[in-house]
Kinemage of the C-alpha trace (Angstrom):
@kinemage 1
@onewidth
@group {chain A} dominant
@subgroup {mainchain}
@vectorlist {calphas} color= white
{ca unk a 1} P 139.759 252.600 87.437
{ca unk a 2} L 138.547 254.909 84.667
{ca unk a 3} L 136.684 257.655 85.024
{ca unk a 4} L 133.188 256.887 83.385
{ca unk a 5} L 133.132 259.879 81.187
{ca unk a 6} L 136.748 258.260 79.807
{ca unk a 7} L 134.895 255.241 78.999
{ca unk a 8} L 132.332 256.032 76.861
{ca unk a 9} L 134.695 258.215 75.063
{ca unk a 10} L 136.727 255.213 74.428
{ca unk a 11} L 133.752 253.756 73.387
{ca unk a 12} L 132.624 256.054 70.707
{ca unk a 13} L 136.453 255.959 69.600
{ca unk a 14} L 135.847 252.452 68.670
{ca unk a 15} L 132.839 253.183 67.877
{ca unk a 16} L 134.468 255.266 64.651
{ca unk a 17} L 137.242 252.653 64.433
{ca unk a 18} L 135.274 249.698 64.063
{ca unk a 19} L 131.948 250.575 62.704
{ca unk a 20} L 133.538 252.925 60.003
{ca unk a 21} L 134.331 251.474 56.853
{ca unk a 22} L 137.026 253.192 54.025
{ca unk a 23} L 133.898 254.546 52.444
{ca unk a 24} L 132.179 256.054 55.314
{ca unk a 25} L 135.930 256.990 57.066
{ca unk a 26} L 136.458 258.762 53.502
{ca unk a 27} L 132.818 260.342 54.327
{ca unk a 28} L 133.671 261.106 57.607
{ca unk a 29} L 136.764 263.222 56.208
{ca unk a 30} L 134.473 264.596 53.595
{ca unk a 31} L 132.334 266.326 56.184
{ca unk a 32} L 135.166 267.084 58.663
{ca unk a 33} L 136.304 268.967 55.518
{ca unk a 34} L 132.333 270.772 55.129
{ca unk a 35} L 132.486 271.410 58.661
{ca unk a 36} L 135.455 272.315 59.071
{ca unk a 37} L 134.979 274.942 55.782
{ca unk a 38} L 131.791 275.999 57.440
{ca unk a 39} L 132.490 276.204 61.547
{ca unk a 40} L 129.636 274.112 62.414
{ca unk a 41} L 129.996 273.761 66.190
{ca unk a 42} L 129.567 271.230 68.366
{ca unk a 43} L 126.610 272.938 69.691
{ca unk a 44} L 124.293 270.631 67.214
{ca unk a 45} L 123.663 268.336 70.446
{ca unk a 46} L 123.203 271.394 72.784
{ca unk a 47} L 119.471 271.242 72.726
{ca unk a 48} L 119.468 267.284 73.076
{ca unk a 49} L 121.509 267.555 76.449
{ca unk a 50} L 120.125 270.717 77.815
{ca unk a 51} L 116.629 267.802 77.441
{ca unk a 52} L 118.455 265.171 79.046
{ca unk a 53} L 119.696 267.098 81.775
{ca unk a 54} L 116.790 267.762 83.225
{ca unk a 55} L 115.924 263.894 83.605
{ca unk a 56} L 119.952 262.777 85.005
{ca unk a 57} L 122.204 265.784 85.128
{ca unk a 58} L 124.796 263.892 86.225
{ca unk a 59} L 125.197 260.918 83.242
{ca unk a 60} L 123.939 263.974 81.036
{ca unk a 61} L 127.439 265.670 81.861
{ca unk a 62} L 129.530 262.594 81.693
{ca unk a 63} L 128.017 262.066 78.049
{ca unk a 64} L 128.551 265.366 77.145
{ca unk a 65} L 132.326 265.204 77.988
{ca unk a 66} L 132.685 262.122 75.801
{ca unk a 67} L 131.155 263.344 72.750
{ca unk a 68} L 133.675 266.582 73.683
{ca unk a 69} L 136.538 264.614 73.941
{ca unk a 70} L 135.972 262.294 71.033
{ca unk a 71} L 135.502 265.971 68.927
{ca unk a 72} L 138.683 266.636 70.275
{ca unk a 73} L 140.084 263.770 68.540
{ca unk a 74} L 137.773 264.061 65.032
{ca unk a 75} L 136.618 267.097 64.484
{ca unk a 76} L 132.932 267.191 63.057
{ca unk a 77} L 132.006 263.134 64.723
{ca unk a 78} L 129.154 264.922 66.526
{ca unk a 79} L 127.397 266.621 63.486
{ca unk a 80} L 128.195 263.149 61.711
{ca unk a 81} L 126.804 261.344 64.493
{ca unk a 82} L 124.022 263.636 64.299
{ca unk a 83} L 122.888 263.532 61.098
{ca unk a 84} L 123.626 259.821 60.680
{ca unk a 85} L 121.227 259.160 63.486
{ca unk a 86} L 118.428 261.242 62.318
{ca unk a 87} L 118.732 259.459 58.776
{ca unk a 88} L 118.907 255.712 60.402
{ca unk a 89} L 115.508 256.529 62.322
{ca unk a 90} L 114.120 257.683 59.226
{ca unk a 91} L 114.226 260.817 59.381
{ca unk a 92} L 115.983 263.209 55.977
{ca unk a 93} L 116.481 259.425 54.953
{ca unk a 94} L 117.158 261.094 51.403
{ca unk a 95} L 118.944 263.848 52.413
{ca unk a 96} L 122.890 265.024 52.128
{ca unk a 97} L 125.070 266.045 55.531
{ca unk a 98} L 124.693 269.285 54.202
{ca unk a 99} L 121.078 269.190 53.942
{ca unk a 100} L 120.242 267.880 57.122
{ca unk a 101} L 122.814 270.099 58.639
{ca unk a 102} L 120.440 273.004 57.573
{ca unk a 103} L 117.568 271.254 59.193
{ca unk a 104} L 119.406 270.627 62.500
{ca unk a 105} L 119.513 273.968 62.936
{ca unk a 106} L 115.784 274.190 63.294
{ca unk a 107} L 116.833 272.493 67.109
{ca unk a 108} L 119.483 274.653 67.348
{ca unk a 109} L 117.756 278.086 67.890
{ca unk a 110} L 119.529 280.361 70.653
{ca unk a 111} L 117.183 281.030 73.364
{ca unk a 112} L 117.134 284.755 74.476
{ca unk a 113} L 114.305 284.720 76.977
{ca unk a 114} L 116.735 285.244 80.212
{ca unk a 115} L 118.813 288.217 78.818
{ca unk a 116} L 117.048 291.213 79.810
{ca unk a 117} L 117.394 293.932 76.423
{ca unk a 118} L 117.712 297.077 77.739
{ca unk a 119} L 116.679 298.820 73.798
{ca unk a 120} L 113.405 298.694 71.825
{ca unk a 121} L 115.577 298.878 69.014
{ca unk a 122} L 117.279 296.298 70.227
{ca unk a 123} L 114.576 293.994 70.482
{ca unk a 124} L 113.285 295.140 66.991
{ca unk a 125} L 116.340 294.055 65.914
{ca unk a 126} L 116.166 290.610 67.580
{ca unk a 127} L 112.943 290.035 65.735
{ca unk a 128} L 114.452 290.780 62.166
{ca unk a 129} L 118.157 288.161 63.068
{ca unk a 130} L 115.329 285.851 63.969
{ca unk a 131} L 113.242 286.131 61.067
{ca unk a 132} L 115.923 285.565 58.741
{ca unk a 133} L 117.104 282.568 60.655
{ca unk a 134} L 114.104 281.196 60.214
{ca unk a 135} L 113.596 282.114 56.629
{ca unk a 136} L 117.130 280.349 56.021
{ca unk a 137} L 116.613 277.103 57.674
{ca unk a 138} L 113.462 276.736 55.449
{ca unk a 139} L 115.231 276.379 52.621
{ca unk a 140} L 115.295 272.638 52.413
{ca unk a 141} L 111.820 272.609 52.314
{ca unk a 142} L 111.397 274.596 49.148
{ca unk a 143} L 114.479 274.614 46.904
{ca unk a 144} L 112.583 271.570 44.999
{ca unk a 145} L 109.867 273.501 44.416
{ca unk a 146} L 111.211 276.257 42.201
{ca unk a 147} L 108.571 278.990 42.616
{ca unk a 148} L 108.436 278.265 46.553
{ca unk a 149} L 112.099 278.596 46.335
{ca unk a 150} L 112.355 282.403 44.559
{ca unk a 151} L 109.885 283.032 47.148
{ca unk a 152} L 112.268 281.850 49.781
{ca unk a 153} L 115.399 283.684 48.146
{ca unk a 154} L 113.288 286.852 47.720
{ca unk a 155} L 112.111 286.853 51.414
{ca unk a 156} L 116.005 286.384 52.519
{ca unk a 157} L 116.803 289.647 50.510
{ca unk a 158} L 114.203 291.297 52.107
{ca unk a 159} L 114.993 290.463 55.579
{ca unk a 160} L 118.777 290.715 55.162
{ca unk a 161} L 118.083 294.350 53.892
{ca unk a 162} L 115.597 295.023 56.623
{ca unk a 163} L 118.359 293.636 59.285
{ca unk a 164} L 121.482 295.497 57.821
{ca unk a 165} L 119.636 298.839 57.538
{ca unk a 166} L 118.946 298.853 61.522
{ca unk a 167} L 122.405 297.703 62.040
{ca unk a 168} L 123.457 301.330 62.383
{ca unk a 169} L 120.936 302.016 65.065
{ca unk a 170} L 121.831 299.593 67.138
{ca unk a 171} L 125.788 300.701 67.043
{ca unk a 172} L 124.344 303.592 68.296
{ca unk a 173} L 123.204 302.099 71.891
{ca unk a 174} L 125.554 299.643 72.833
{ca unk a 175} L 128.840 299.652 74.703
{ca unk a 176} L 132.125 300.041 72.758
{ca unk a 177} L 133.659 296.791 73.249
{ca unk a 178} L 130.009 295.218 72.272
{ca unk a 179} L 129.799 297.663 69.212
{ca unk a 180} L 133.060 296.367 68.267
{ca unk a 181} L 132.820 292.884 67.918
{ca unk a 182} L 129.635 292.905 66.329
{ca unk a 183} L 130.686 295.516 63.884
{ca unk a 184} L 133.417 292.858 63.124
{ca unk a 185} L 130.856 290.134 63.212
{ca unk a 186} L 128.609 292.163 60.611
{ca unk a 187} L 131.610 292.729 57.833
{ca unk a 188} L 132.162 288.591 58.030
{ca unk a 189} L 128.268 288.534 57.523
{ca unk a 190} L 128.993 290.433 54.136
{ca unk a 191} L 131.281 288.528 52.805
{ca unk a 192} L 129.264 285.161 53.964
{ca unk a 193} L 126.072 286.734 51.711
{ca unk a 194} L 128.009 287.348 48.782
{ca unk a 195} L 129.198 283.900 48.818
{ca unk a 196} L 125.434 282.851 49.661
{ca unk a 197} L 124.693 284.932 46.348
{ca unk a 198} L 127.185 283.211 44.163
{ca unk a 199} L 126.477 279.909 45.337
{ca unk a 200} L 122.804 280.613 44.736
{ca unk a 201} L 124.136 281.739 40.641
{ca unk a 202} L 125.620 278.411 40.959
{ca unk a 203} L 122.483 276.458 41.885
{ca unk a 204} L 120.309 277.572 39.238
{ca unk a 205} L 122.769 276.583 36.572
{ca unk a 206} L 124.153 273.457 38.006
{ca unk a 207} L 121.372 272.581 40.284
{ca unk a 208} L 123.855 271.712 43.055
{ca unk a 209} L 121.557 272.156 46.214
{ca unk a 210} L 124.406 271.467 48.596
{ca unk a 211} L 126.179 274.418 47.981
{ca unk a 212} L 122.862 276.422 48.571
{ca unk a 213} L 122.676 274.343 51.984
{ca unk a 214} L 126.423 275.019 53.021
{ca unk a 215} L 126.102 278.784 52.475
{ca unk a 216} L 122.679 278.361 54.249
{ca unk a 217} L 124.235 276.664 57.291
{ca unk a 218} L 127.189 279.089 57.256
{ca unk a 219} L 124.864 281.935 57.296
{ca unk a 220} L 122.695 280.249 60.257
{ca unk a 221} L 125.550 279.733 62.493
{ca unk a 222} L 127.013 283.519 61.634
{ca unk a 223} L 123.691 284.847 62.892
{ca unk a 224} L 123.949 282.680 65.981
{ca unk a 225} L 127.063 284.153 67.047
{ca unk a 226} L 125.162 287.785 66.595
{ca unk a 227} L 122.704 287.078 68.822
{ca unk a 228} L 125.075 285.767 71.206
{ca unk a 229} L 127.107 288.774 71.295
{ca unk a 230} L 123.908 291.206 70.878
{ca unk a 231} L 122.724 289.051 74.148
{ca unk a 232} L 126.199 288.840 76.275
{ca unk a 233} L 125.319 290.129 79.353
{ca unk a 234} L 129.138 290.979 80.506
């Protein structure tokens, strides 16, 4: 008999399979495509089991290894599945993938609270990556409101300045294996802002917000992995 897990992965397959139209299966490619461009993980339901588990850990871990096995087989269902909840309950009912891809990640915050930093600086540090997460995922709240928006922008500048100056110092404290692949992680963080940059150039002369949201998300989900490695406790 199958394993339950099996089963409701076999459901959700037919879930895509039936329930999908061309137009939405075309969708569907579209944002495997954004996703794909982007690395959106399939973290975006992290916080939503992590609450579940603590009511059935059991069926929680079952449904987790569906939606894992189904993402297996299409890449990006989850953030689809995601989004195109939210917007049938009503919520971002006007809003792109893109868009409420960058509000998702308001749910998505890493927690830190259990990894003991050794560093003030290091904690100092903490507080700037998590101001400019913040600052980031705020952006679909303002970039309709064009003087809210600069605001926005200039605030990012600030904070990514702020952040990369005490970059150095925290090279300075940690291991070399740890320095390493953050130093890595901080030269694709440079490249990601100059992109943010340039999509933000092409924004205010096309007024194409979901570029602005895809560089947004990319930059969220960059920072993510800093904190993760700034927070590795190995």
């Amino acid at each position: 008999m199958p394993q339950p897990c099996v089963m409701v992965s076999a459901a959700l397959s037919r879930f895509v399979h039936t329930f999908c139209s061309v137009q939405q299966a075309d969708r569907i490619s579209n944002t495997n495509a954004m996703c794909t461009e982007i690395k959106v993980p399939m973290e975006v339901l992290t916080s939503t089991f992590r609450t579940l588990r603590r009511e059935d850990s059991r069926r929680t871990a079952l449904l987790q290894q569906a939606f894992c096995n189904v993402e297996a087989e299409y890449p990006g269902f989850s953030t689809y599945f995601t989004s195109g909840l939210l917007q049938r309950l009503g919520f971002f009912e006007d809003a792109s993938t893109a868009e409420s891809l960058l509000r998702l990640c308001v749910l998505q915050e890493p927690t830190t609270h259990q990894v003991p930093i050794p560093y003030h600086s290091l904690r100092c540090f903490l507080v700037d990556t998590f101001s400019l997460r913040s600052t980031l995922v705020r952006i679909p709240e303002t970039i309709r409101e064009r003087q809210a928006f600069i605001v926005i922008i200039r605030d990012v500048a600030t904070t990514l300045r702020k952040f990369l100056d005490s970059s150095s110092v925290i090279f300075s404290v940690l291991e070399e294996v740890q320095r390493s692949v953050l130093k890595e992680l901080f030269r694709e963080l440079m490249v990601l802002c100059r992109e943010f940059s340039s999509h933000l150039k092409i924004y205010f002369t096309t007024e194409d917000e979901d570029v602005v949201f895809q560089s947004a998300i990319a930059l969220v989900h960059h920072i993510d992995l800093i904190i993760k490695a700034l927070c590795q406790t190995d």
